[in-house]
C-alpha positions as CSV (number, residue, x, y, z in Angstrom):
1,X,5.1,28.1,104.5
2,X,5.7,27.3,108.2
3,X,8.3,29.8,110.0
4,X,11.8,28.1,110.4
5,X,13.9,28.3,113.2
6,X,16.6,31.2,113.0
7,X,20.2,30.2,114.7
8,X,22.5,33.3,115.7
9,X,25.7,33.8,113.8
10,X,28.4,33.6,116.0
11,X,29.7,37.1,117.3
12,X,32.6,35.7,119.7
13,X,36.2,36.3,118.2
14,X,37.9,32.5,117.9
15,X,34.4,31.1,118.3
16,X,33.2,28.7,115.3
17,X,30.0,27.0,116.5
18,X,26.8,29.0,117.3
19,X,25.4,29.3,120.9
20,X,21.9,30.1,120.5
21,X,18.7,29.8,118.5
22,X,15.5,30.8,118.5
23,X,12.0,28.4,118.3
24,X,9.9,28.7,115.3
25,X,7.1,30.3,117.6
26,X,9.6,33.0,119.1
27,X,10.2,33.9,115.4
28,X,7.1,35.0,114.8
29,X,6.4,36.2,118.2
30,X,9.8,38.6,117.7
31,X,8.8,40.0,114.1
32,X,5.6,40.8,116.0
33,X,7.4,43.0,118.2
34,X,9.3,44.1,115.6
35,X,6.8,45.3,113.7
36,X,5.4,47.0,116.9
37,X,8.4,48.5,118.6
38,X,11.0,48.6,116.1
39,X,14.7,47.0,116.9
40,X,15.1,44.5,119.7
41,X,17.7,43.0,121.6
42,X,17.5,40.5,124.1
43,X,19.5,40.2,127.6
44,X,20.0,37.5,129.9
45,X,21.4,38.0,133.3
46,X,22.2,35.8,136.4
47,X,20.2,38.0,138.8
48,X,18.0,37.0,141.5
49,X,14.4,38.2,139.7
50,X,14.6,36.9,135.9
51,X,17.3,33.9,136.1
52,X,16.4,31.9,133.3
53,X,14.2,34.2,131.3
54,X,15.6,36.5,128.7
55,X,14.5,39.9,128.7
56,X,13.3,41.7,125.6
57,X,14.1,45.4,124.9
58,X,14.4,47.7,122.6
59,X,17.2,48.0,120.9
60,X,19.6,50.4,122.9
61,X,17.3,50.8,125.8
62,X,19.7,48.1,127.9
63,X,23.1,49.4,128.1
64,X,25.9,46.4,128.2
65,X,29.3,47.0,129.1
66,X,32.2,45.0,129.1
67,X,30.3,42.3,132.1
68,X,28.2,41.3,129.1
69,X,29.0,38.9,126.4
70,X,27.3,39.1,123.2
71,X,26.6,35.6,122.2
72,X,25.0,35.7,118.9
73,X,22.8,38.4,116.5
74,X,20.0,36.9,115.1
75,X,18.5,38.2,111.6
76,X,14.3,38.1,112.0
77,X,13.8,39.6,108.4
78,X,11.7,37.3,106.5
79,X,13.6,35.2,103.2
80,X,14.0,38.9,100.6
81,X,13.7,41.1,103.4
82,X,15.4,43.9,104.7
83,X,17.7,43.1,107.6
84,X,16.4,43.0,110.8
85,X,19.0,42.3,113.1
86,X,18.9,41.7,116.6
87,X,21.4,41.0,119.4
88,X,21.4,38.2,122.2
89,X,23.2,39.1,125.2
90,X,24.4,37.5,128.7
91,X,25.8,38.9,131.6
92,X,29.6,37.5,131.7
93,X,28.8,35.9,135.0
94,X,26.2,33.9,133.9
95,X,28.0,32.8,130.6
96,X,30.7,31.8,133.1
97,X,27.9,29.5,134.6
98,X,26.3,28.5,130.8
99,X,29.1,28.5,128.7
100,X,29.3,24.9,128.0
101,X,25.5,24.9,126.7
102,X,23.7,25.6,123.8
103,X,20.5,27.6,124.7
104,X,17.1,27.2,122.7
105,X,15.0,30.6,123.0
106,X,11.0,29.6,123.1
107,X,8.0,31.6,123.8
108,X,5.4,29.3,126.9
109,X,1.9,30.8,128.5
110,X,2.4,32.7,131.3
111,X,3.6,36.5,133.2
112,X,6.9,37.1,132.3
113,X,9.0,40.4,133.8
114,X,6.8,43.5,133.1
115,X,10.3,45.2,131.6
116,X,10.4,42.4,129.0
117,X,8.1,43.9,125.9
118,X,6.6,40.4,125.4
119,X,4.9,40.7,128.9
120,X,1.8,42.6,127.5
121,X,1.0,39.6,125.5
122,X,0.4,37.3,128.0
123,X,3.4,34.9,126.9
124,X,7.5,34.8,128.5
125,X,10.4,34.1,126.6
126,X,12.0,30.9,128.6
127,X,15.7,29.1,127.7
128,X,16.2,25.7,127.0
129,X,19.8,24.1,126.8
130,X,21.8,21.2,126.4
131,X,24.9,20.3,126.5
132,X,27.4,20.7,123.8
133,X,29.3,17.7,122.8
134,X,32.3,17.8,120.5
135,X,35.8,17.9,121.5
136,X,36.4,21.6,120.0
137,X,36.8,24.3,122.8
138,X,35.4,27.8,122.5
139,X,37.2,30.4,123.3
140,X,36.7,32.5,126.4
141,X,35.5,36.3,126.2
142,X,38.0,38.9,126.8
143,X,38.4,39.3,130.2
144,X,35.7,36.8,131.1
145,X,36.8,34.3,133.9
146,X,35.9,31.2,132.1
147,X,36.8,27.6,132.4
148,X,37.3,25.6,128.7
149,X,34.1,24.1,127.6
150,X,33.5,22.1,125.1
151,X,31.6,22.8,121.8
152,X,29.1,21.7,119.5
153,X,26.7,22.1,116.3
154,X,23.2,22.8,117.9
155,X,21.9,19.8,118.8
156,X,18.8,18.0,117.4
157,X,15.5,18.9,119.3
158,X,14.5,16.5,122.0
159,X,10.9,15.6,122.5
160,X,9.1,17.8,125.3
161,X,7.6,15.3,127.8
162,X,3.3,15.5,127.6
């Protein structure tokens, strides 16, 4: 049995499409660290050093605030097991910029940031997104700055150029 993709519930009052999902091969990277570290939770910010690269914590060892939107929580356990839930945040600033996208976690080779707990391994955690396309507008985070975008189901994979 091959590992599916998980997508987040949604976690944004008003909202009623999801934002994010994670690839098959983040899955099982993720229950790795799971297993290793214990409860995770990702966190994506606009800054200067890790701009499109989520960063992988511990859960709790990141404290948000009211500047971050929590766009989904994800649940890694496998079918019959017991919950393992973990959170996907953004920095309200760059959901400002991204709000209008759906975003695709994956796992590519390569030297992520060494505060992400993936970076031992030799792999990064990397967004993809597209655009969302129906006519159905999310609603904006409490006291997020946000212009109306407009919403979508994920959208089916596209083929990665070779």
């Amino acid at each position: 049995m091959s590992t599916p993709t998980i997508t987040a519930s949604v976690t944004i009052a008003g909202e009623t499409a999801p934002r994010v999902e994670l690839t098959p091969v983040a899955v099982d990277l993720l229950r790795s660290l799971w297993e290793e570290h214990g409860p995770l939770m990702f966190h994506q910010s606009g800054g200067c050093c890790d701009g499109s690269s989520p960063m992988l914590f511990m859960a709790g060892e990141f404290i948000t605030s009211d500047q971050d939107v929590r766009l989904g929580q994800f649940d890694l356990a496998p079918a019959g097991g017991a919950a393992q839930p973990l959170d996907f945040w953004m920095s309200a600033e760059q959901f400002n910029y991204w709000s209008h996208t759906f975003l695709t976690v994956d796992v590519v080779p390569g030297r992520g940031s060494g505060f992400s707990a993936e970076a031992p391994r030799g792999v990064r955690f990397l967004i993809r997104s597209e655009l969302m396309t129906t006519m159905t507008p999310f609603a904006a985070p409490a006291g997020a700055d946000t212009v109306e975008a407009e919403a979508a189901a994920p959208p089916a994979a596209a083929p990665v150029p070779a």
